[in-house]
PQR file of N, CA, C, O and H, with PARSE charges and radii, in Angstrom:
ATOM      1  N   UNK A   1      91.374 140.475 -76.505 -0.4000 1.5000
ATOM      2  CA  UNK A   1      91.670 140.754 -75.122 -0.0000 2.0000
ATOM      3  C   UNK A   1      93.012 140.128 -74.770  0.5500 1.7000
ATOM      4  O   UNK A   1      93.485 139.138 -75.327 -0.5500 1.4000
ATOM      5  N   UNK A   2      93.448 140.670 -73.996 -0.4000 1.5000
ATOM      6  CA  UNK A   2      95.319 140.578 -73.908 -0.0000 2.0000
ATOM      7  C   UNK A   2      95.413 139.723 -72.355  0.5500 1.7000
ATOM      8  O   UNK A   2      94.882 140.358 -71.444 -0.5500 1.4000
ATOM      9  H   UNK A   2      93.063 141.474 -73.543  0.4000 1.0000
ATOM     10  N   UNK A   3      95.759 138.951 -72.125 -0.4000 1.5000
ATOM     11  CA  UNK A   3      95.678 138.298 -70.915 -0.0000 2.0000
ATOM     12  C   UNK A   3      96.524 138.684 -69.785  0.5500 1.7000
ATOM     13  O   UNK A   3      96.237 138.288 -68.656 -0.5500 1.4000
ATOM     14  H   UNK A   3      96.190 138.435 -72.866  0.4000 1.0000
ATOM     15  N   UNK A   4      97.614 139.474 -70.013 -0.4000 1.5000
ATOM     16  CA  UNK A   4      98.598 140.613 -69.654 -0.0000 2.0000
ATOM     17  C   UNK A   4      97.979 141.866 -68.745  0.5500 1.7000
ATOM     18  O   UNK A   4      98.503 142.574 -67.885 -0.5500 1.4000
ATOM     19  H   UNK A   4      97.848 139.795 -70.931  0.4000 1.0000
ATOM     20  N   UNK A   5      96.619 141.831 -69.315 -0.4000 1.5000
ATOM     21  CA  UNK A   5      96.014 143.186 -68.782 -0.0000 2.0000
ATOM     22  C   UNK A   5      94.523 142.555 -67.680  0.5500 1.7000
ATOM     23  O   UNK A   5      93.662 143.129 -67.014 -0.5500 1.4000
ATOM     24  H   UNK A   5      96.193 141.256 -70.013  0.4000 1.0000
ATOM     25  N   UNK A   6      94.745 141.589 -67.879 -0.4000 1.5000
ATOM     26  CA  UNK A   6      93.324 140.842 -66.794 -0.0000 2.0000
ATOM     27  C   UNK A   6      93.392 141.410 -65.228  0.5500 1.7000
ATOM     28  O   UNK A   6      92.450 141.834 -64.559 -0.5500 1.4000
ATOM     29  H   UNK A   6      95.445 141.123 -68.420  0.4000 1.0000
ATOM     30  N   UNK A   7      94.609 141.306 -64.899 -0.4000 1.5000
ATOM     31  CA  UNK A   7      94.636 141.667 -63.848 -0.0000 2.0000
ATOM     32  C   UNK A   7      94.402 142.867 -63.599  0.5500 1.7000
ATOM     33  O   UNK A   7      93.556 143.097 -62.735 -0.5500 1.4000
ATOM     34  H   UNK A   7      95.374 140.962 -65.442  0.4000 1.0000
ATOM     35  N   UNK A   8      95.101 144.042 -64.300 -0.4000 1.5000
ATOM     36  CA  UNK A   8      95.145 145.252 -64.282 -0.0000 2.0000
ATOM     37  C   UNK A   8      93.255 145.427 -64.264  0.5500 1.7000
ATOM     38  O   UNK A   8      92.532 145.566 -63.277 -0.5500 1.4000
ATOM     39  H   UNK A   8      95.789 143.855 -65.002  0.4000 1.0000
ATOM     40  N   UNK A   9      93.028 145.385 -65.116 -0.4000 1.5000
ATOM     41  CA  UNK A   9      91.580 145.245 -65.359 -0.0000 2.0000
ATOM     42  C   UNK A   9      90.480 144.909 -63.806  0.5500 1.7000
ATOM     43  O   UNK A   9      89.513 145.592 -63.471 -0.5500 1.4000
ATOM     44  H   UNK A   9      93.615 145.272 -65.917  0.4000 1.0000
ATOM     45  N   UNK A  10      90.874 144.007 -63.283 -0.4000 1.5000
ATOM     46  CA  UNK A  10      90.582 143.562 -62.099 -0.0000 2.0000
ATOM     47  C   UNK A  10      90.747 144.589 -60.883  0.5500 1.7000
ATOM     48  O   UNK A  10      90.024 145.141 -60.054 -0.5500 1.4000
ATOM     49  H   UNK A  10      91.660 143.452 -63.556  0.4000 1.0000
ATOM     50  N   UNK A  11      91.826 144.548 -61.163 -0.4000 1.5000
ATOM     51  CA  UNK A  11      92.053 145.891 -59.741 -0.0000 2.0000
ATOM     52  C   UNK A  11      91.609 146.995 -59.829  0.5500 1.7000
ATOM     53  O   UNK A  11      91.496 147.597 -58.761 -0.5500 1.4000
ATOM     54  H   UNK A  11      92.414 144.099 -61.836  0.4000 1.0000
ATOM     55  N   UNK A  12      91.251 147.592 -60.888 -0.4000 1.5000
ATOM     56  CA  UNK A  12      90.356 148.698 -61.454 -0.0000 2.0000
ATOM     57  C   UNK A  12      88.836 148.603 -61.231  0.5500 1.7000
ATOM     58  O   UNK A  12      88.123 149.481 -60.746 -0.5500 1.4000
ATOM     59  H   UNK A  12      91.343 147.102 -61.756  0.4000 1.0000
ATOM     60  N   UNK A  13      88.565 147.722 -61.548 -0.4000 1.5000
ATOM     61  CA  UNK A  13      87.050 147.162 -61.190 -0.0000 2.0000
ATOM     62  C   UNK A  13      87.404 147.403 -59.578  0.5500 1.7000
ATOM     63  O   UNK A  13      87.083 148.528 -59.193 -0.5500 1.4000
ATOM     64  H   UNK A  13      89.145 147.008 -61.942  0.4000 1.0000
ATOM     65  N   UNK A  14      87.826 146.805 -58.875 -0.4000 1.5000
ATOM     66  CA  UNK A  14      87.560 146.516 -58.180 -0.0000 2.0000
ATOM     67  C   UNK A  14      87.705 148.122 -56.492  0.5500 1.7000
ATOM     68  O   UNK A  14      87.143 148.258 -55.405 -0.5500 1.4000
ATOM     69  H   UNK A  14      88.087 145.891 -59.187  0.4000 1.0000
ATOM     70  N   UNK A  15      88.812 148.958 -57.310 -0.4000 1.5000
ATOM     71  CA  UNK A  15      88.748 149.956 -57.069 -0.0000 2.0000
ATOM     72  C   UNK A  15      87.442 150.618 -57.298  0.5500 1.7000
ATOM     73  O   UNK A  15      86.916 150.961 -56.240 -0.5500 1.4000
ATOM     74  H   UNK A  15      89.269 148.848 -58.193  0.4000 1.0000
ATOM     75  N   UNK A  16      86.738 150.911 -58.402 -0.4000 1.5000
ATOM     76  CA  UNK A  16      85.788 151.587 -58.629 -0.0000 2.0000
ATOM     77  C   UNK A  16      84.525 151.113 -57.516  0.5500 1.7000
ATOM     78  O   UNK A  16      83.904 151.788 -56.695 -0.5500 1.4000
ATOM     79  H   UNK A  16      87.165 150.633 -59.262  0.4000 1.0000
ATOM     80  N   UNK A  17      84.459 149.934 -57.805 -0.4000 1.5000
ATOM     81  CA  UNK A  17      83.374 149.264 -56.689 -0.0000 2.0000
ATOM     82  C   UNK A  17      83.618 149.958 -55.165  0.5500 1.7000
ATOM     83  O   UNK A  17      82.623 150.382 -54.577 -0.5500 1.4000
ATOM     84  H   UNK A  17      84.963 149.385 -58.472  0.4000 1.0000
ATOM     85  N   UNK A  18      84.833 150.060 -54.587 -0.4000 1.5000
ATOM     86  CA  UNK A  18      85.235 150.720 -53.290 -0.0000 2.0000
ATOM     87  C   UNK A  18      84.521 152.056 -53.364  0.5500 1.7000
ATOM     88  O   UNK A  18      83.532 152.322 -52.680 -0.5500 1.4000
ATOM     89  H   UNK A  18      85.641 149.715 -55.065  0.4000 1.0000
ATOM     90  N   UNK A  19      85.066 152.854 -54.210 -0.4000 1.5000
ATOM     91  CA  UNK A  19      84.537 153.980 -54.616 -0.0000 2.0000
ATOM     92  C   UNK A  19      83.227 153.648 -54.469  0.5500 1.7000
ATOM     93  O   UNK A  19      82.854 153.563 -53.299 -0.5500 1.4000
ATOM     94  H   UNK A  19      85.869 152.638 -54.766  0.4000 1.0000
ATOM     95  N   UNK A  20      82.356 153.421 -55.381 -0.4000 1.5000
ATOM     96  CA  UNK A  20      80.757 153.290 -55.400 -0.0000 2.0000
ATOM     97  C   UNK A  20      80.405 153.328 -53.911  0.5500 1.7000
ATOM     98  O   UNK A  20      79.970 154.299 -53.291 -0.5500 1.4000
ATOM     99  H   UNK A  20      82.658 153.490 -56.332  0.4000 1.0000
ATOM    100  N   UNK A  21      80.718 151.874 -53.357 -0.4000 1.5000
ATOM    101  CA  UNK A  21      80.221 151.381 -52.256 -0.0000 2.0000
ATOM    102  C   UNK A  21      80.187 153.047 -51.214  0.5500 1.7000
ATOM    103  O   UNK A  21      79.094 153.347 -50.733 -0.5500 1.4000
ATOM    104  H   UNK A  21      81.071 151.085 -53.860  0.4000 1.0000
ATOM    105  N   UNK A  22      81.336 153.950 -50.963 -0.4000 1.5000
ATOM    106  CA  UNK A  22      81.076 154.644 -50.109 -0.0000 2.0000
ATOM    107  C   UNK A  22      80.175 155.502 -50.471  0.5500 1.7000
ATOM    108  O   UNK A  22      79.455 155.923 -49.566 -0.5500 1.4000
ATOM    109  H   UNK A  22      82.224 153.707 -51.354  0.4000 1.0000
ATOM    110  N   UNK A  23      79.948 155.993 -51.803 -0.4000 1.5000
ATOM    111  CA  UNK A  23      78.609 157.117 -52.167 -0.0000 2.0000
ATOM    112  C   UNK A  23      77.383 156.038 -51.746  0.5500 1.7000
ATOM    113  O   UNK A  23      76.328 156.532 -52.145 -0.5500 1.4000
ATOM    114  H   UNK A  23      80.533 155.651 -52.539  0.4000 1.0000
ATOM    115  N   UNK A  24      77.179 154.950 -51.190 -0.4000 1.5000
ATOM    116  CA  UNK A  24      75.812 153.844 -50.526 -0.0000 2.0000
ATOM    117  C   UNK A  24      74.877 154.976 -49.309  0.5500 1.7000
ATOM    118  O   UNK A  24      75.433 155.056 -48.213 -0.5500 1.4000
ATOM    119  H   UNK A  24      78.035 154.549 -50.866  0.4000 1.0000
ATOM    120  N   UNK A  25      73.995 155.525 -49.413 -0.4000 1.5000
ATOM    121  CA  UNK A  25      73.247 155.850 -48.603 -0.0000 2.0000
ATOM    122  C   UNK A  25      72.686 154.631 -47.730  0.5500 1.7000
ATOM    123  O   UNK A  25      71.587 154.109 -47.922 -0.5500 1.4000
ATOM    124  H   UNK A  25      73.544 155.460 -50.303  0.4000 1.0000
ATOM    125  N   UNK A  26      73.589 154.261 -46.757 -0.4000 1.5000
ATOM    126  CA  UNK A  26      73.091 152.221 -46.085 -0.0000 2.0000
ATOM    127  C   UNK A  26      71.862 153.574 -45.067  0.5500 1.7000
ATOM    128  O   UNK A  26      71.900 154.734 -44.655 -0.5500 1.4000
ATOM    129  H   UNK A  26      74.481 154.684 -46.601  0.4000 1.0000
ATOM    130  N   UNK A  27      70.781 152.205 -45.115 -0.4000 1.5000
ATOM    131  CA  UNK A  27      69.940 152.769 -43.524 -0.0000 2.0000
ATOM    132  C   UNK A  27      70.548 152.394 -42.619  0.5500 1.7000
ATOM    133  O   UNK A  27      71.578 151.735 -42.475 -0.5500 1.4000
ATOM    134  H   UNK A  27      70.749 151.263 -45.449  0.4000 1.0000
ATOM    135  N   UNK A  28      69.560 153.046 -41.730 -0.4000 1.5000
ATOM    136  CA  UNK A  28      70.156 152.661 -40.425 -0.0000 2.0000
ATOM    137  C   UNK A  28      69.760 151.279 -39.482  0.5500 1.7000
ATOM    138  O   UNK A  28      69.231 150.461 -40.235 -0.5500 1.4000
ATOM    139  H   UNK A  28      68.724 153.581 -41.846  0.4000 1.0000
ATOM    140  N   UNK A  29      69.817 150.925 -38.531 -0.4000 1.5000
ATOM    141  CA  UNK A  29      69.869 149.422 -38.157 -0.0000 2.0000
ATOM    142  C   UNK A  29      68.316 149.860 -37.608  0.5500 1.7000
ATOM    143  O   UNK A  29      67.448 148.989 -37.544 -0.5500 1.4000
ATOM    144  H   UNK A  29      70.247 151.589 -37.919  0.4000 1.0000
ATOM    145  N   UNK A  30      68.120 150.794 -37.347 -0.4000 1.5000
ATOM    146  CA  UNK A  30      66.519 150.704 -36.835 -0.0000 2.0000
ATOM    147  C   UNK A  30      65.656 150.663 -38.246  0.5500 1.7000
ATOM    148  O   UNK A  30      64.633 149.999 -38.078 -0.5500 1.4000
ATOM    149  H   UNK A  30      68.825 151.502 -37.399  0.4000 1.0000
ATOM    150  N   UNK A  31      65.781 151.199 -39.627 -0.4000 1.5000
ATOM    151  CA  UNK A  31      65.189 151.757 -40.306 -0.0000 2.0000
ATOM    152  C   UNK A  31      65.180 149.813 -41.095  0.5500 1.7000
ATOM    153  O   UNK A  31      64.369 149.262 -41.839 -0.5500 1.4000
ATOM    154  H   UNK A  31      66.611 151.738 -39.763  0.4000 1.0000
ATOM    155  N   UNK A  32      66.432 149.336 -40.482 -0.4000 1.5000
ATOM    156  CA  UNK A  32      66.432 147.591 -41.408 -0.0000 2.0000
ATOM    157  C   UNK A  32      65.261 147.105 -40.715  0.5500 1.7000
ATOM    158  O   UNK A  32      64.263 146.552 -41.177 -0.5500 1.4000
ATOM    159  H   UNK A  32      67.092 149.783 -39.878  0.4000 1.0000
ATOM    160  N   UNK A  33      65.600 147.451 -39.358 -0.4000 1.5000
ATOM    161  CA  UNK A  33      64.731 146.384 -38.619 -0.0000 2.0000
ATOM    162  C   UNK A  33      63.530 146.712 -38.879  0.5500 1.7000
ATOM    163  O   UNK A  33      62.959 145.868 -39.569 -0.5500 1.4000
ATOM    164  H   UNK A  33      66.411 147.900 -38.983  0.4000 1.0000
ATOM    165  N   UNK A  34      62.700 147.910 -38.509 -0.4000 1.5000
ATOM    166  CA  UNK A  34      61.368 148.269 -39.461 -0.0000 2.0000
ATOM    167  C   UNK A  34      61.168 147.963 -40.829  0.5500 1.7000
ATOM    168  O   UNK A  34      59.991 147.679 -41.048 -0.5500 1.4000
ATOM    169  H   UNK A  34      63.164 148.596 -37.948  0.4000 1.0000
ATOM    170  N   UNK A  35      61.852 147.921 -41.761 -0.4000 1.5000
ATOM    171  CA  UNK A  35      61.658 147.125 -43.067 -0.0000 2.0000
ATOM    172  C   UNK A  35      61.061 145.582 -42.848  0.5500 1.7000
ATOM    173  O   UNK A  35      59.991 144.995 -43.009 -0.5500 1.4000
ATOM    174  H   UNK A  35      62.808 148.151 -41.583  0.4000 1.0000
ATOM    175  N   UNK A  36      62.572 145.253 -42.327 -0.4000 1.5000
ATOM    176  CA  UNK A  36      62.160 143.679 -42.324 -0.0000 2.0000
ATOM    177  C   UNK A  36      60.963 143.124 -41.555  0.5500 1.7000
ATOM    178  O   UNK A  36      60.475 142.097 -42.026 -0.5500 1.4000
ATOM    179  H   UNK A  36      63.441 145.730 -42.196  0.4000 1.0000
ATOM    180  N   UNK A  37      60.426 143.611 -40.491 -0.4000 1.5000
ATOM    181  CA  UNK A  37      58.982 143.166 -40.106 -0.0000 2.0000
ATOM    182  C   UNK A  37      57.949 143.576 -40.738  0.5500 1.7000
ATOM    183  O   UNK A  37      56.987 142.862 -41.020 -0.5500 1.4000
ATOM    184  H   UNK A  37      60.823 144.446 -40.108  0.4000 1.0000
ATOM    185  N   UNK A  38      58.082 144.906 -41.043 -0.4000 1.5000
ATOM    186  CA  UNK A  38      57.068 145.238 -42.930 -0.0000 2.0000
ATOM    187  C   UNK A  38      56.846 143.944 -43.918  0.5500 1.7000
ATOM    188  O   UNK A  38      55.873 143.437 -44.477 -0.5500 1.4000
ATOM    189  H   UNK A  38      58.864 145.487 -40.814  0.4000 1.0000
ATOM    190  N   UNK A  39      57.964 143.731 -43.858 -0.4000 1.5000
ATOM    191  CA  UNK A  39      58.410 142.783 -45.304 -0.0000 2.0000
ATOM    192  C   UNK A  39      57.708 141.245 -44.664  0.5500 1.7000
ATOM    193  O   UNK A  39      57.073 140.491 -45.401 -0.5500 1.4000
ATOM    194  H   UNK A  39      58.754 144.143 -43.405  0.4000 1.0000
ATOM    195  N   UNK A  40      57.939 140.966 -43.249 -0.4000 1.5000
ATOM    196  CA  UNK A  40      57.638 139.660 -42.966 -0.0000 2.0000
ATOM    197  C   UNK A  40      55.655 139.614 -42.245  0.5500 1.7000
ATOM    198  O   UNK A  40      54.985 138.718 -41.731 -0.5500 1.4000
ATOM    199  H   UNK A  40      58.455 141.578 -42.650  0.4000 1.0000
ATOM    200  N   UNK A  41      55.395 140.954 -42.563 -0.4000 1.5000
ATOM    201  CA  UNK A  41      53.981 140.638 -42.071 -0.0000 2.0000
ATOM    202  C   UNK A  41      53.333 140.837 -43.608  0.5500 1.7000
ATOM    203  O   UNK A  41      52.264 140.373 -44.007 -0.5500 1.4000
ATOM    204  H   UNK A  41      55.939 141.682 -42.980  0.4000 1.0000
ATOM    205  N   UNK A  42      53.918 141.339 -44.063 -0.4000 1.5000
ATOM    206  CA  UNK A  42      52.948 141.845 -45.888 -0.0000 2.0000
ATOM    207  C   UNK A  42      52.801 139.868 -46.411  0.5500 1.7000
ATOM    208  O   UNK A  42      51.852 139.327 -46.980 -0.5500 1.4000
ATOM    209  H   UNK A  42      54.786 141.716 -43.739  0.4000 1.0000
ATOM    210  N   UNK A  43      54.099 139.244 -45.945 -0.4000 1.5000
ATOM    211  CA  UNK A  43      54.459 138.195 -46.748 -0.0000 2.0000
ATOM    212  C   UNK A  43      53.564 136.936 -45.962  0.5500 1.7000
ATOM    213  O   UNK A  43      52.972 135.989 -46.479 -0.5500 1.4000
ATOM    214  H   UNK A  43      54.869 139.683 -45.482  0.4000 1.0000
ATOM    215  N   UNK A  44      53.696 137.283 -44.613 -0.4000 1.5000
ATOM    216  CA  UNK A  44      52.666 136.310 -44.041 -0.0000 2.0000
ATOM    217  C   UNK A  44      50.749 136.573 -44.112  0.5500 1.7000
ATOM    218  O   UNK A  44      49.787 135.821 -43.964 -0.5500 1.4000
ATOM    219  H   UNK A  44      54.177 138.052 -44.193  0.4000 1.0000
ATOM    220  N   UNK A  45      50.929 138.164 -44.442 -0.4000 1.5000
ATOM    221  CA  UNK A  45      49.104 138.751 -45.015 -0.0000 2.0000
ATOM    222  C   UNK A  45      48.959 137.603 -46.088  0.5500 1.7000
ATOM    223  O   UNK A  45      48.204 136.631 -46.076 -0.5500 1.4000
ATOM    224  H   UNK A  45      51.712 138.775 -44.563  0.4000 1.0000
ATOM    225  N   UNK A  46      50.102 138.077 -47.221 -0.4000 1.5000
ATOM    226  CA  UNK A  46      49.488 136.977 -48.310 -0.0000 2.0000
ATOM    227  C   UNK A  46      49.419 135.491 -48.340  0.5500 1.7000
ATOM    228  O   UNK A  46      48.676 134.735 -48.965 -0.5500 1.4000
ATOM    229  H   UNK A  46      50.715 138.867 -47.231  0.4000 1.0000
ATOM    230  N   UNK A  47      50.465 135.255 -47.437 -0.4000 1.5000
ATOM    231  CA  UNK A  47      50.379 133.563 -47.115 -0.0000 2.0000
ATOM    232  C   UNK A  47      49.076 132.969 -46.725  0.5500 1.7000
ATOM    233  O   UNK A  47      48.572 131.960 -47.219 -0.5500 1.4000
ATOM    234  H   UNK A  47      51.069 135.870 -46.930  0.4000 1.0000
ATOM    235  N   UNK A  48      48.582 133.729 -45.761 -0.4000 1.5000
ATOM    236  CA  UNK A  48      47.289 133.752 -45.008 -0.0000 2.0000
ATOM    237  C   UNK A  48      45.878 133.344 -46.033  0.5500 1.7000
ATOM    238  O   UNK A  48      45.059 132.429 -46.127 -0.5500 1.4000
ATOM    239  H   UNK A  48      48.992 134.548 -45.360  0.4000 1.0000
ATOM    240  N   UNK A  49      46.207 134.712 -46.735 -0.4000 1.5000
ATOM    241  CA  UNK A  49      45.417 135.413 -47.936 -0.0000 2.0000
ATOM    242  C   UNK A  49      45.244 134.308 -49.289  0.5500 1.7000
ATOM    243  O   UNK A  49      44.250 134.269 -50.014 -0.5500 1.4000
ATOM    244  H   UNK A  49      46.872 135.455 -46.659  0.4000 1.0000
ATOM    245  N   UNK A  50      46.285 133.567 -49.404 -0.4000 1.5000
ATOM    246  CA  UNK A  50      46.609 132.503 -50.258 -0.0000 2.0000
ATOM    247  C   UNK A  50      45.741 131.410 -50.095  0.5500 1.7000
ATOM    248  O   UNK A  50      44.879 130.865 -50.785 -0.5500 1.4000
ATOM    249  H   UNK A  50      47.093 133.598 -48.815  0.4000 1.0000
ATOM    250  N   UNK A  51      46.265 131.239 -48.880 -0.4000 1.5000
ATOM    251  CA  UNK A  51      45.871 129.761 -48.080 -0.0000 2.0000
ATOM    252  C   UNK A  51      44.434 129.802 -48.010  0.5500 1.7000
ATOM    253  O   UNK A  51      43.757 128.786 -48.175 -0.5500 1.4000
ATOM    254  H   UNK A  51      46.964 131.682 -48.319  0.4000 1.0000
ATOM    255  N   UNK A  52      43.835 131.178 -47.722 -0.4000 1.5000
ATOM    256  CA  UNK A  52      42.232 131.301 -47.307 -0.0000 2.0000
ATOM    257  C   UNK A  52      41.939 130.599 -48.862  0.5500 1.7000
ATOM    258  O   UNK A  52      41.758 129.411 -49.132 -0.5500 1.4000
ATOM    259  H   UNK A  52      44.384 132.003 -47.589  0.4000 1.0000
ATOM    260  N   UNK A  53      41.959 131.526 -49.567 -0.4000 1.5000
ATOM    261  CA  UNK A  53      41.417 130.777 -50.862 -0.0000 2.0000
ATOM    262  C   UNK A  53      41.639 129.634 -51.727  0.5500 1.7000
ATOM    263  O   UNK A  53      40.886 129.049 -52.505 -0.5500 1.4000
ATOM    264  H   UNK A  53      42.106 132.491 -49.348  0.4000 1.0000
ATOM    265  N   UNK A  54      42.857 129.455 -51.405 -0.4000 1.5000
ATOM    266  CA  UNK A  54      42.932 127.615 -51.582 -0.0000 2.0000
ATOM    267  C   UNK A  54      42.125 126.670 -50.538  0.5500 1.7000
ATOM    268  O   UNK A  54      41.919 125.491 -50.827 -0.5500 1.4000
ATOM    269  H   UNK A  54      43.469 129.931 -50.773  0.4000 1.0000
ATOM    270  N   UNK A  55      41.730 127.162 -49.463 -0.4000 1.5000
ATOM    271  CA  UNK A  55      40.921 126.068 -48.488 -0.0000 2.0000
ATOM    272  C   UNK A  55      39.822 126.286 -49.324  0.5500 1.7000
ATOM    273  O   UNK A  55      39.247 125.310 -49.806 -0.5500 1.4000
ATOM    274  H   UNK A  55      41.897 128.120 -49.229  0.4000 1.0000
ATOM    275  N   UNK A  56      39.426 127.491 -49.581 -0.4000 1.5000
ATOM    276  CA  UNK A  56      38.288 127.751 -49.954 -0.0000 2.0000
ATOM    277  C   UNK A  56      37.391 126.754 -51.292  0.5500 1.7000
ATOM    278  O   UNK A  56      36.470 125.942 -51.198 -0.5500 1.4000
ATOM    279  H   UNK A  56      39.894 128.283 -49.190  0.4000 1.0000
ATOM    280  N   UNK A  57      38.209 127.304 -52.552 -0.4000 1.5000
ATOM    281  CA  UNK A  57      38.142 126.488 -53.444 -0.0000 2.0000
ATOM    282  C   UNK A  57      38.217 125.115 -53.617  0.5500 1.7000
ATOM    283  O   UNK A  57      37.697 124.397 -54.471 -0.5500 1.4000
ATOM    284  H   UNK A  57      38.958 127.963 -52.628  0.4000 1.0000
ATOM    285  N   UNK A  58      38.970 124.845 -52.645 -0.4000 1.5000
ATOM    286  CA  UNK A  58      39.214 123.207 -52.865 -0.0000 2.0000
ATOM    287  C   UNK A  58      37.868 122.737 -52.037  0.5500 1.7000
ATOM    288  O   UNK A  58      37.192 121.856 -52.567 -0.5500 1.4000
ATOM    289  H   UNK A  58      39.392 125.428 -51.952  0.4000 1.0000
ATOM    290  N   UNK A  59      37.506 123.187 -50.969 -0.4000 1.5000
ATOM    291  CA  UNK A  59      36.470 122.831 -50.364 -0.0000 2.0000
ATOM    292  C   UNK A  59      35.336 123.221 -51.447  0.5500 1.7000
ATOM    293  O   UNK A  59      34.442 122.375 -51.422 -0.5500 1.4000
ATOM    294  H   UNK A  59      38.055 123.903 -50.538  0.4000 1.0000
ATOM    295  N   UNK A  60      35.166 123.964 -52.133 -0.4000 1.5000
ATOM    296  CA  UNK A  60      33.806 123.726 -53.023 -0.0000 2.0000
ATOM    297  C   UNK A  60      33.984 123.028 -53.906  0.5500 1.7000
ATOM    298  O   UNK A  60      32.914 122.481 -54.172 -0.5500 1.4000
ATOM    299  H   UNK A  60      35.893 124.651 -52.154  0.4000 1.0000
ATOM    300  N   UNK A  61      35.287 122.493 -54.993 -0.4000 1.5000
ATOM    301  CA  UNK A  61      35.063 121.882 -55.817 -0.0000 2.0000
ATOM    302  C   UNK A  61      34.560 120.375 -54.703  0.5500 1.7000
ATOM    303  O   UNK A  61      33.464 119.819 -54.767 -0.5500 1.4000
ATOM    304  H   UNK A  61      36.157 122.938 -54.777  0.4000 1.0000
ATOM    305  N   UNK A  62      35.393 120.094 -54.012 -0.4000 1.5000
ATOM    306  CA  UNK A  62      35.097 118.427 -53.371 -0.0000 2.0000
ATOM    307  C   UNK A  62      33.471 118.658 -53.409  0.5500 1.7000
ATOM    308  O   UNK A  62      32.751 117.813 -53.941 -0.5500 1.4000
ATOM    309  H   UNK A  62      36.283 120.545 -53.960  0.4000 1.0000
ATOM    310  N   UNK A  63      32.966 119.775 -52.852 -0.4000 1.5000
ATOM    311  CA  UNK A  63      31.635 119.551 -52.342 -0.0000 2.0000
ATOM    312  C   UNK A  63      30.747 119.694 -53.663  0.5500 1.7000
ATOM    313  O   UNK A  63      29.690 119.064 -53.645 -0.5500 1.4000
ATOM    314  H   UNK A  63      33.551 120.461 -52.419  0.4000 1.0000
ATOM    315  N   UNK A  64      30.995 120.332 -54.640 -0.4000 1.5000
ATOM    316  CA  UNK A  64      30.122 120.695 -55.692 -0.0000 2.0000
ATOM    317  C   UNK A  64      30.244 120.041 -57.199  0.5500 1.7000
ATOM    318  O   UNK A  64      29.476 119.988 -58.160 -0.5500 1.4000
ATOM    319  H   UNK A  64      31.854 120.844 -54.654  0.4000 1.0000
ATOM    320  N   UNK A  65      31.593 119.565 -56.940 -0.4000 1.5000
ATOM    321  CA  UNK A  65      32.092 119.635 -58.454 -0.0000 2.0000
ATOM    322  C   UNK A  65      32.051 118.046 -58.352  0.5500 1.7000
ATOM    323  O   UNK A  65      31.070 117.555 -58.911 -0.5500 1.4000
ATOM    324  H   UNK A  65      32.217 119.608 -56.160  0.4000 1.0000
ATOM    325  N   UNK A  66      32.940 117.131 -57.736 -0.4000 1.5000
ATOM    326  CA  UNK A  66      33.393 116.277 -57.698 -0.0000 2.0000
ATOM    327  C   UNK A  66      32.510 115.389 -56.301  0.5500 1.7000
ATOM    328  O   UNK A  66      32.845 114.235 -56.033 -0.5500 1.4000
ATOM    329  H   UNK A  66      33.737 117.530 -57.282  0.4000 1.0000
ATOM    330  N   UNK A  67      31.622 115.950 -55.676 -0.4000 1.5000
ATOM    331  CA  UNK A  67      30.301 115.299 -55.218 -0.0000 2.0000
ATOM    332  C   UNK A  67      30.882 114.396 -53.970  0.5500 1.7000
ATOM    333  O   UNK A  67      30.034 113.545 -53.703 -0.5500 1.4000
ATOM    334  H   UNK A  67      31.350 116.887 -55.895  0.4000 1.0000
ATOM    335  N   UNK A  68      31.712 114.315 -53.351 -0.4000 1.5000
ATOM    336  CA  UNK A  68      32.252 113.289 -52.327 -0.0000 2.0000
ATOM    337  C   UNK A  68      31.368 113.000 -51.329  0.5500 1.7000
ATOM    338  O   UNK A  68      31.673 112.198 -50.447 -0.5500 1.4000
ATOM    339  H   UNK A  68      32.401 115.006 -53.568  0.4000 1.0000
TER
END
């Protein structure tokens, strides 16, 4: 590799990326905002969902396993 051509190399990349970026089908700001509360109730279901069964378990081993 020729160190002469790094740059060249660079600006090419970096052209192409321009290019790319405009073929981006972006959503739209309503279609983000419906995602992202999708995304933040699925994530708090399982948090929930998590947590239930870690109370759960831990409360039977204390009570069954380990006799407190």
């Amino acid at each position: 590799m020729n160190i002469a051509t790094i740059p060249s190399k660079i600006f090419s990349f970096l052209k192409e990326v321009r290019l790319e970026m405009k073929k981006v089908n972006w959503p739209s700001r309503q279609e983000t905002t419906k995602y992202t509360i999708i995304i933040i109730g699925v994530c708090v279901a399982v948090a929930v969902y998590l947590g239930g069964l870690d109370f759960l378990f831990t409360t039977l081993i204390e009570k069954f396993i380990l006799l407190k």
